[in-house]
C-alpha positions as a Markdown table, in Angstrom:
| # | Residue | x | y | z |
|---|---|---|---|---|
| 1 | Unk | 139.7 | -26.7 | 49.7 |
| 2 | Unk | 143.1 | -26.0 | 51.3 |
| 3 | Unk | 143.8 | -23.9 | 53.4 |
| 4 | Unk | 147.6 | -22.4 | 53.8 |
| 5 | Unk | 147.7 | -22.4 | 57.9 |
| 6 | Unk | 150.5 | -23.6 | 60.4 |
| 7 | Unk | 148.0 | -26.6 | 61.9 |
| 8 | Unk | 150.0 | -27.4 | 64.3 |
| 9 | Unk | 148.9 | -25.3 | 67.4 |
| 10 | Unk | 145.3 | -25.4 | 65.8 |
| 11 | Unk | 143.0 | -28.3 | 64.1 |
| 12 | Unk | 140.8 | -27.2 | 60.9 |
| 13 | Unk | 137.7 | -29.1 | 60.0 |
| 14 | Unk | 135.6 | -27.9 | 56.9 |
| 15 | Unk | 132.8 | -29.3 | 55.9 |
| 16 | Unk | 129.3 | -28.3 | 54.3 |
| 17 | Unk | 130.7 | -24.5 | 53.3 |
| 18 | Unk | 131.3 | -24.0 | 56.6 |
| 19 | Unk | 134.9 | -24.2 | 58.7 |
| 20 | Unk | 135.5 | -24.9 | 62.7 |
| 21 | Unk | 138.6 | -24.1 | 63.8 |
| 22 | Unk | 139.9 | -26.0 | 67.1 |
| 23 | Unk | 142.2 | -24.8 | 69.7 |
| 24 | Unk | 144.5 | -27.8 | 70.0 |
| 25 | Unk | 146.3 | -26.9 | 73.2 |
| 26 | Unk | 144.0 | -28.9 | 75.9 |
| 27 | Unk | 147.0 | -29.4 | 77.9 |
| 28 | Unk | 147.5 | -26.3 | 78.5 |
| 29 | Unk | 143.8 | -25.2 | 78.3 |
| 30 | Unk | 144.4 | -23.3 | 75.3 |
| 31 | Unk | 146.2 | -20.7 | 75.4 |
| 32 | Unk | 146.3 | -17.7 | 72.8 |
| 33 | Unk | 150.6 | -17.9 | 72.3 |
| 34 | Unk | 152.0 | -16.1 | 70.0 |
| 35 | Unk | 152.4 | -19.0 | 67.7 |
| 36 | Unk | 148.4 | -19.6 | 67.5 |
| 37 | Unk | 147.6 | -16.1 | 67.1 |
| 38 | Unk | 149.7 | -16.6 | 64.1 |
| 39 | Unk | 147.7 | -19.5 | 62.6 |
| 40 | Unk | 144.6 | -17.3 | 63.4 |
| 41 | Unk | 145.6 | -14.4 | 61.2 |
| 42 | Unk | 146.4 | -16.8 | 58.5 |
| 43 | Unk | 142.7 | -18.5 | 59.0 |
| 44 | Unk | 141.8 | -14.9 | 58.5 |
| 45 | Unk | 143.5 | -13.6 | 55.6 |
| 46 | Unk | 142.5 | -17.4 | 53.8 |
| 47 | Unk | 138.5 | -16.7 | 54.3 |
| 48 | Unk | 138.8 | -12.5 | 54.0 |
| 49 | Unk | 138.2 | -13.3 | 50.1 |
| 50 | Unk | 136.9 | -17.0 | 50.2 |
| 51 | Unk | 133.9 | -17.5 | 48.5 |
| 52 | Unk | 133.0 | -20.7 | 49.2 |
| 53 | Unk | 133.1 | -20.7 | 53.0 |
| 54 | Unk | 130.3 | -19.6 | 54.1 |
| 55 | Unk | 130.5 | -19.9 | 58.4 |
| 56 | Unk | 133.4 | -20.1 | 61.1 |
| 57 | Unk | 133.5 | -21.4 | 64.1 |
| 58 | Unk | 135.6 | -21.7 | 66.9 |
| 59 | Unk | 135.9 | -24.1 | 69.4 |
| 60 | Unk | 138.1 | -25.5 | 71.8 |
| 61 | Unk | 139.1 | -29.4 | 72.6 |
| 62 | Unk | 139.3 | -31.0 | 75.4 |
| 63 | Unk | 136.2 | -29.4 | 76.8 |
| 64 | Unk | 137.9 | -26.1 | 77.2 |
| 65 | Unk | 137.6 | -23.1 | 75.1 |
| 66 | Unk | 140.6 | -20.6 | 76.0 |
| 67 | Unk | 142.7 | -19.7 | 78.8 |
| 68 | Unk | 143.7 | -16.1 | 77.1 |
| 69 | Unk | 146.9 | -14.9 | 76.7 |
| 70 | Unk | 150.1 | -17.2 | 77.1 |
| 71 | Unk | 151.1 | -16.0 | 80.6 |
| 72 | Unk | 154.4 | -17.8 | 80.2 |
| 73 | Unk | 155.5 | -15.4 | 77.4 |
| 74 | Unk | 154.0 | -12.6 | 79.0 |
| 75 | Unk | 156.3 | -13.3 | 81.8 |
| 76 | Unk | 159.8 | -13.0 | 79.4 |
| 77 | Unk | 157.7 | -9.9 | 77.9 |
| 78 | Unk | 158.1 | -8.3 | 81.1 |
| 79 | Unk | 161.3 | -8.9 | 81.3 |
| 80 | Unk | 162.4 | -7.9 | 77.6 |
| 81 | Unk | 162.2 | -3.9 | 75.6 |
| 82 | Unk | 158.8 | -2.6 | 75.4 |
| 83 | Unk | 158.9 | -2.8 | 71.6 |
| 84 | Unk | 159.0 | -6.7 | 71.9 |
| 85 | Unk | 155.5 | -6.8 | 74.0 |
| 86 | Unk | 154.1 | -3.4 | 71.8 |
| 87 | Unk | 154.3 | -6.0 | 68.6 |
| 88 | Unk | 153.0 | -8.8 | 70.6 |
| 89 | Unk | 150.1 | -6.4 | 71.1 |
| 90 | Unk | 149.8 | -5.4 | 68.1 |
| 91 | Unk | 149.6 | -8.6 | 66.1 |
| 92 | Unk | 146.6 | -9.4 | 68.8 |
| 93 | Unk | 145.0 | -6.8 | 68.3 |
| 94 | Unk | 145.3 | -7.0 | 64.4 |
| 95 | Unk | 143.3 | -10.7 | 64.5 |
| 96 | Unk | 140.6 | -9.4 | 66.4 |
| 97 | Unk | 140.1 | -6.7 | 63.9 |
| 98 | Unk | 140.3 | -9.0 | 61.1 |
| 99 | Unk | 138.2 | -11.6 | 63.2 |
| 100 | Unk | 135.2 | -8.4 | 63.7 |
| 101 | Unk | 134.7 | -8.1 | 60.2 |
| 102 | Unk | 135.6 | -11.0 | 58.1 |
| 103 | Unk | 132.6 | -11.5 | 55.8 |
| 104 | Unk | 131.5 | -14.8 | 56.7 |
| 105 | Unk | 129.1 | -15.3 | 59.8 |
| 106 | Unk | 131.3 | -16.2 | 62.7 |
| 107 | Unk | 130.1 | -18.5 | 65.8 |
| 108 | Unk | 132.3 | -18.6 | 68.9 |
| 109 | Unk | 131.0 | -21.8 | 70.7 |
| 110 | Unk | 132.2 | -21.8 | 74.4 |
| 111 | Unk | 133.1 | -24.7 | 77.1 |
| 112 | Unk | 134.6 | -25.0 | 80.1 |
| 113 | Unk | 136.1 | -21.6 | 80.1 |
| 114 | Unk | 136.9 | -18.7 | 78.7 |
| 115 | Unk | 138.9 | -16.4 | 80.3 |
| 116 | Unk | 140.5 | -12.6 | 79.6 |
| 117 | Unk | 142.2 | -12.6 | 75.7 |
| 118 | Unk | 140.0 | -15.7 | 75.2 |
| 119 | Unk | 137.0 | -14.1 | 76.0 |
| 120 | Unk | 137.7 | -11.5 | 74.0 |
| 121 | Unk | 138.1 | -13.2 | 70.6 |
| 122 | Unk | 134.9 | -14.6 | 71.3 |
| 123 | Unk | 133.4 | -11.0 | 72.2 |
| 124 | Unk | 134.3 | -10.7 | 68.3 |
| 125 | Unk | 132.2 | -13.3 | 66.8 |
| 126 | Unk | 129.0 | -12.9 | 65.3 |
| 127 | Unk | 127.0 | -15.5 | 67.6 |
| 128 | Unk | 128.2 | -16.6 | 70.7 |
| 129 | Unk | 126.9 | -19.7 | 72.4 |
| 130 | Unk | 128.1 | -20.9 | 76.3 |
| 131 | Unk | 127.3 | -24.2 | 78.3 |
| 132 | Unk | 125.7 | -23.2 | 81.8 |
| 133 | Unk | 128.8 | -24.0 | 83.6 |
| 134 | Unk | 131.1 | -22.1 | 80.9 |
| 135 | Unk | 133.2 | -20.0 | 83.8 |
| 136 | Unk | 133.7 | -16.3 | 82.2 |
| 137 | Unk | 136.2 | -13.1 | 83.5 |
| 138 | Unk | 138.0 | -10.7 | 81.7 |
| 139 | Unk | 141.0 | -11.6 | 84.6 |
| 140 | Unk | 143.6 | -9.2 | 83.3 |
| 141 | Unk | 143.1 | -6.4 | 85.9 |
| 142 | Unk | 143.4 | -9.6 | 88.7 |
| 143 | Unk | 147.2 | -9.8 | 87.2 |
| 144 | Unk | 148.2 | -6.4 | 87.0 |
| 145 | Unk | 147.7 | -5.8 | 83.5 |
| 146 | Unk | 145.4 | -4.1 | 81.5 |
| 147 | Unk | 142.8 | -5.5 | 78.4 |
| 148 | Unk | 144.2 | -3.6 | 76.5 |
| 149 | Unk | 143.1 | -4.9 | 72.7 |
| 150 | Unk | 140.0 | -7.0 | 73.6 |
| 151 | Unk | 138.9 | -3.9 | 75.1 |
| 152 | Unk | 136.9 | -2.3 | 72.5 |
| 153 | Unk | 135.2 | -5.3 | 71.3 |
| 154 | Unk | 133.6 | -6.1 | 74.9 |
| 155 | Unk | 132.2 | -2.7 | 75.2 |
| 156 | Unk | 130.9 | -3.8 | 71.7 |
| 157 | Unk | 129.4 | -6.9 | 72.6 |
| 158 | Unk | 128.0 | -6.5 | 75.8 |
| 159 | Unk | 127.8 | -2.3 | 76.3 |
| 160 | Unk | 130.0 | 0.3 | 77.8 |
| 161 | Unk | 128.5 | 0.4 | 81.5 |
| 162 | Unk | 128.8 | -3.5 | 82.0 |
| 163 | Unk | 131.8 | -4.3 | 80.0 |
| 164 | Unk | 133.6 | -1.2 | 81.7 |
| 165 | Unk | 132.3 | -3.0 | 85.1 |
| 166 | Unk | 133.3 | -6.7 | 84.0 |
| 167 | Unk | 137.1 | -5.4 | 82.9 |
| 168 | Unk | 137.3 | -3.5 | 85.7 |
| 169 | Unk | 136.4 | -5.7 | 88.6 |
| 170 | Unk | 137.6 | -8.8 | 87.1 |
| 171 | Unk | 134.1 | -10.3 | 88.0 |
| 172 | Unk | 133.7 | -14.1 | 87.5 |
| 173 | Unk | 130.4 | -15.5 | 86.2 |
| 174 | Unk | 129.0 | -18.6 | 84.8 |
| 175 | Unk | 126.6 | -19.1 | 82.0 |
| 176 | Unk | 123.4 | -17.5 | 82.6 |
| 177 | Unk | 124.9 | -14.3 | 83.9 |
| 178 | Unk | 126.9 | -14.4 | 80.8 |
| 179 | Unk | 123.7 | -13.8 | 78.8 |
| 180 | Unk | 122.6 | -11.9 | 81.2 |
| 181 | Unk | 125.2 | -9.4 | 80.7 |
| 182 | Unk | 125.5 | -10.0 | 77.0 |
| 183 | Unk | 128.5 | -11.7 | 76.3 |
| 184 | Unk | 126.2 | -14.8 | 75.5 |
| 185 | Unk | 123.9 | -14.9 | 72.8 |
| 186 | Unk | 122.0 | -18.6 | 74.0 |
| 187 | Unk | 123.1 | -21.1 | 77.0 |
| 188 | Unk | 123.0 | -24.7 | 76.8 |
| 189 | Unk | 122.8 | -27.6 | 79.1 |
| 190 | Unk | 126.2 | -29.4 | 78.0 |
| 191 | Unk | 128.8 | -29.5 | 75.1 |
| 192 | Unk | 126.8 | -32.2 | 72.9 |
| 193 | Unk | 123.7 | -29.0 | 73.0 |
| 194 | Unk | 126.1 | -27.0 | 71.6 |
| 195 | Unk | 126.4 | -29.0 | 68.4 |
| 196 | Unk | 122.6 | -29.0 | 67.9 |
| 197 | Unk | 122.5 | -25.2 | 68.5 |
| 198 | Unk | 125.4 | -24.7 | 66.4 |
| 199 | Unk | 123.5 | -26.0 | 63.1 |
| 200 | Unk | 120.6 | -24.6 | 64.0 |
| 201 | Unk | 122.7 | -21.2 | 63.2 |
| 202 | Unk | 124.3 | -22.9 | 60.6 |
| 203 | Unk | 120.9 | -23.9 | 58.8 |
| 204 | Unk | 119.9 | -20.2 | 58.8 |
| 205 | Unk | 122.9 | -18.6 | 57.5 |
| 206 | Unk | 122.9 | -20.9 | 54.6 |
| 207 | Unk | 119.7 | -20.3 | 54.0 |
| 208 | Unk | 121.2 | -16.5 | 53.3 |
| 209 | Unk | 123.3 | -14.9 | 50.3 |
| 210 | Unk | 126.7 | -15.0 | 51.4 |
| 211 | Unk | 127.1 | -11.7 | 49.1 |
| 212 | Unk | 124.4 | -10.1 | 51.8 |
| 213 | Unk | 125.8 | -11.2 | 54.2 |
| 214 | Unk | 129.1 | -9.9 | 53.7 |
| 215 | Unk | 127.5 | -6.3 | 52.8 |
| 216 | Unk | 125.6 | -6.6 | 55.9 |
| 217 | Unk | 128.7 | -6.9 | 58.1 |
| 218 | Unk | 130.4 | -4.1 | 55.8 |
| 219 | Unk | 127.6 | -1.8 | 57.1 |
| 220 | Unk | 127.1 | -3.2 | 60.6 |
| 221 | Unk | 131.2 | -2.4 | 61.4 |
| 222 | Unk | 131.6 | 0.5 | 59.4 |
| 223 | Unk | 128.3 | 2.2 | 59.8 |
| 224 | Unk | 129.4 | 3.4 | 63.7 |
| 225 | Unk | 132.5 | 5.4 | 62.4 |
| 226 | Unk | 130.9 | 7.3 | 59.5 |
| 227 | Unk | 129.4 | 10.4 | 60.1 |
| 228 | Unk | 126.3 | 11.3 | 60.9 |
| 229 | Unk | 126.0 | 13.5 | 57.6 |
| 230 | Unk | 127.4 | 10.2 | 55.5 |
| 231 | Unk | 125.3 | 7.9 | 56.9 |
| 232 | Unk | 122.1 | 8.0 | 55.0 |
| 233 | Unk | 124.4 | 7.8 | 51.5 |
| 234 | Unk | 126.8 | 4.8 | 52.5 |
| 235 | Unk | 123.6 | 2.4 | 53.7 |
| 236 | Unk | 122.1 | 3.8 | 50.3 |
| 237 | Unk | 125.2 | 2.5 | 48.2 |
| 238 | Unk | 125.6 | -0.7 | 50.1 |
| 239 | Unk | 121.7 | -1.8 | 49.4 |
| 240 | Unk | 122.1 | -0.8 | 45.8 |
| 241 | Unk | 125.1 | -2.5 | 45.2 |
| 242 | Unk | 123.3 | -5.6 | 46.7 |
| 243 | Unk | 119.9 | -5.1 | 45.0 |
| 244 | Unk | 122.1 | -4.7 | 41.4 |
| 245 | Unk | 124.3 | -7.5 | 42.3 |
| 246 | Unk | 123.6 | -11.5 | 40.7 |
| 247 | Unk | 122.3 | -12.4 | 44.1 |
| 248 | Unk | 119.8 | -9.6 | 44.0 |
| 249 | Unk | 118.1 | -10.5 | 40.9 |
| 250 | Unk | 118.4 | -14.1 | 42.0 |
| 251 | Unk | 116.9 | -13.1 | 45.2 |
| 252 | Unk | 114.5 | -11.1 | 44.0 |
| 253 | Unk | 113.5 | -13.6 | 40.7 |
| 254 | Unk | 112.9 | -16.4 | 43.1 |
| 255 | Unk | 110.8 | -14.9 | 45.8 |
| 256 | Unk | 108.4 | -14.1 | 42.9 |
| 257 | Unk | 108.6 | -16.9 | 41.4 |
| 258 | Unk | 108.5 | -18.8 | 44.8 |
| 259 | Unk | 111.4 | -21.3 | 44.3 |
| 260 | Unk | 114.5 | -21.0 | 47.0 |
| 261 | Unk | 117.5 | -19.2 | 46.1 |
| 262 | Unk | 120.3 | -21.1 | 44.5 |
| 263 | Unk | 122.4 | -20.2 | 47.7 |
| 264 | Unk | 120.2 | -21.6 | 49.9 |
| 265 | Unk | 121.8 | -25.3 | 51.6 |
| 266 | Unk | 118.1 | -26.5 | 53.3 |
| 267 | Unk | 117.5 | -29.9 | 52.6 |
């Protein structure tokens, strides 16, 4: 499979149905410029209709995940026309929306630190998994700025009173606290645990239809803005439309018959 993405500020590995996507900026401790939230929105737009990847993860090398947004051009941003940083904006905040619902489960593994816009991207992901001396903080407020696009998808992972607290205060927290508060799904001791956790969520999300899966993240994004009146006829539509799809009957034929699935990877 190839993938048509500007590699150079990030590393692709795919392997197994299932792509990790390294920041490759340790350096620097991998910042979000504007450059790699360019390559992310191609990663995006590749999967949105990519059968045949079935997981994404994201990492980041040198034993750091993300430092957040690229202060350095957030400096000449200050400096230049408001239109200049409103499309900066923008463009973030279009990956993180494309990020929320692409239909492929999405892991966010976590390392050394990840701070404000990093953070964030990771508050997007479908499973999020921190060492237990990952240091966390949404640090825009420290800096005189606001978080602004990340915003919404905080108070989604981790609830409006604490995410409202933890943007506000700029509070800084390690690992446990982290799951604590939400933004971690599972802590582990040290970067080589996160590898075994990792497949462990990889083993069960190939054990899944990728179809399902897909329709279950259609309903699990779009389900909060329909309303209440359309509610009970959209979740309808999406189970039929899985039930009456190929998977369904596959799904459905070998349960009864008690074979696996063709889609499921367990060896």
């Amino acid at each position: 499979m190839t993938l048509l993405v500007d590699t150079t500020y990030i590393e692709l590995e795919h392997s197994d149905d299932w792509l990790t996507v390294w920041f490759n900026q340790p350096e620097r401790r991998n910042p979000l410029t504007d450059d790699v939230v360019k390559a992310l929105l191609q990663v995006c737009e590749a999967l949105r209709d990519n059968t045949s990847i079935r997981g994404l993860t994201i990492r980041g090398r040198g034993g750091f995940f993300c430092a957040g947004g690229d202060l350095r051009g957030f400096q000449a941003m200050a400096d230049g026309e408001p239109a200049g940083a409103i499309a900066t904006s923008i463009q973030i905040g279009q990956l993180l929306a494309q990020l929320n619902t692409l239909p492929q489960v999405t892991i966010a593994l976590l390392e050394g630190a990840a701070m404000a816009g990093g953070l964030g991207l990771a508050c997007c992901c479908d499973v999020t998994i921190g060492t237990a001396d990952t240091r966390f903080a949404f640090t825009e407020t420290s800096i005189g700025i606001s978080p602004a696009q990340i915003a919404r998808f905080v108070l989604q992972k981790c609830g409006y009173a604490t995410g409202r607290r933890l943007m506000l205060t700029a509070a800084r927290f390690k690992g446990d606290a982290a799951k604590a508060l939400g933004i971690l799904d599972q802590v582990v001791a040290d970067g080589s645990a996160l590898d075994d956790a990792e497949l462990v969520i990889r083993r069960d999300v190939l054990a899944c239809a990728p179809g399902a899966v897909a329709a279950t993240k259609t309903l699990i994004t779009e389900l909060v803005a329909i309303p209440d009146a359309e509610k009970v006829a959209f979740a309808a539509d999406n189970f039929t439309r899985c039930l009456q799809s190929d998977e369904g009957a596959e799904g459905v034929a070998s349960f009864l018959e008690k074979r696996k699935p063709w889609w499921n990877k367990e060896r």
